[in-house]
VOGU-3710 file (C-alpha; in Angstrom, 3 decimals, decimal comma):
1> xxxxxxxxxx> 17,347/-2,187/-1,185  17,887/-3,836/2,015  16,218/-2,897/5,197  14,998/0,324/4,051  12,329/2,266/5,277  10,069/1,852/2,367  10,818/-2,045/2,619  9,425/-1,817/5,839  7,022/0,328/6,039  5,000/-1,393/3,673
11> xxxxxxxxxx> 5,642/-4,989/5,493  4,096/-2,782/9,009  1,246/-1,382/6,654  0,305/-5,122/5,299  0,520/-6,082/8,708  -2,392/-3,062/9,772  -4,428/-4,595/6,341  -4,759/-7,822/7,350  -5,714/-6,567/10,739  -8,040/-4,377/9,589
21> xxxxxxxxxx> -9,555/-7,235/7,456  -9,681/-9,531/10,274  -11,905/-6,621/12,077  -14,235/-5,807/9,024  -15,011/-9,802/8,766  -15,339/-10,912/12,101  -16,815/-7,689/13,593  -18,512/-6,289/10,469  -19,563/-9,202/8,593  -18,232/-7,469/5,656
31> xxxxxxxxxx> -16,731/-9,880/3,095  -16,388/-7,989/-0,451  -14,923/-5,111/-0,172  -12,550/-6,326/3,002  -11,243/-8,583/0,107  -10,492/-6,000/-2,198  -8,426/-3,739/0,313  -6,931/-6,842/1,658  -5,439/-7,622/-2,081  -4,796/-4,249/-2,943
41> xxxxxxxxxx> -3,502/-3,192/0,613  -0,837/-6,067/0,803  0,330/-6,489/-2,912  2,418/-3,111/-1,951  4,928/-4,590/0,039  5,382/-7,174/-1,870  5,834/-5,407/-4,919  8,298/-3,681/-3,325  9,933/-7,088/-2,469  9,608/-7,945/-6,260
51> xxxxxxxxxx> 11,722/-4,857/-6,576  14,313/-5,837/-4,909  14,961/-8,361/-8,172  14,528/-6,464/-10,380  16,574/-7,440/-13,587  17,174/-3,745/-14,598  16,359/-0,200/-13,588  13,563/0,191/-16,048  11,717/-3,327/-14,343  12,024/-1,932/-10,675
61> xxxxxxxxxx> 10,767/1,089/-11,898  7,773/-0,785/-13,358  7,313/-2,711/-10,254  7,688/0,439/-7,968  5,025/1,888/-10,607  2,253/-0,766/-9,785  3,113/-0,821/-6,246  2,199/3,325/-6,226  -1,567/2,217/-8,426  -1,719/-0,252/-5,227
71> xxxxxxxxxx> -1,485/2,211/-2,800  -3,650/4,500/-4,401  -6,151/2,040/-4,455  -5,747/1,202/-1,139  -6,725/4,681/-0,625  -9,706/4,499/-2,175  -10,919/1,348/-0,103  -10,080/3,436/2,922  -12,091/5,960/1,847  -15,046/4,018/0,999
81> xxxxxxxxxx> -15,024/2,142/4,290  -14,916/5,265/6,099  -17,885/6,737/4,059  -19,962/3,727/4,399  -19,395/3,422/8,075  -17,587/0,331/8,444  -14,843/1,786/9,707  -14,724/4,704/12,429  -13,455/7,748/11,633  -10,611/7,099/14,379
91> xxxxxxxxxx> -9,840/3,751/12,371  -9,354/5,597/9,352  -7,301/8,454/10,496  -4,740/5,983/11,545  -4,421/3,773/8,765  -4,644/6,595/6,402  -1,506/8,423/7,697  0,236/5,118/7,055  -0,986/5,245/3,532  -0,304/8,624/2,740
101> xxxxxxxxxx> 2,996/8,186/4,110  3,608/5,275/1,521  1,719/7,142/-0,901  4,539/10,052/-0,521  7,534/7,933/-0,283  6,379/5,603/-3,219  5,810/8,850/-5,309  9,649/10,420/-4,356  10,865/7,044/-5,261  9,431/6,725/-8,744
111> xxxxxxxxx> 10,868/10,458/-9,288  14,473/9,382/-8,425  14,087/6,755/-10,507  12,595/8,121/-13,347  15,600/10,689/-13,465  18,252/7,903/-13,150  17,247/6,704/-15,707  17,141/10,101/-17,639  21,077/10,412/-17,113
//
């Protein structure tokens, strides 16, 4: 799994997190739930990093698993910031396409998985 696009992808969407974190404390004054998508947001990458370790098929699917529940609630923080207006809608349109994109290629790479491991 070397340089791949879901490798980084991920490291570019941490980067946008912590960013976005930065923004929500400093600008904001919001400290709870910045936290949250600041966990959630940049555990995917390095899940995916994790992955690349993985001692069999069946482990980096597992990791690849909890790296897609990451994302997804990642997604939900989004959301929540958007609909409590700490973010603009602008903001979120952004970081959400990143997300989504993740949230897509994550999902197509559990599926190949899942059927390698079928044959």
């Amino acid at each position: 799994m070397r340089d791949n696009i879901l490798k980084t992808k991920s490291f570019e969407f941490a980067i946008r997190i912590v960013t976005l974190y930065k923004y929500l404390k400093k600008e904001q004054s919001e400290y709870i739930l910045s936290q949250q998508i600041m966990r959630s947001g940049t555990s995917v990458g390095a899940l995916i990093r994790e992955a690349e370790h993985a001692e069999s098929l069946k482990d980096f699917l597992h990791k690849l698993n909890i790296s897609l529940k990451e994302i997804n609630e990642t997604k939900y923080w989004l959301d929540l910031l958007l609909a409590s207006d700490f973010i603009t809608k602008k903001m979120f349109d952004s970081i959400n396409k990143d997300c989504e994109e993740l949230l897509k290629l994550l999902t197509a790479s559990v599926k190949t998985v899942k059927s390698k491991l079928k044959t």
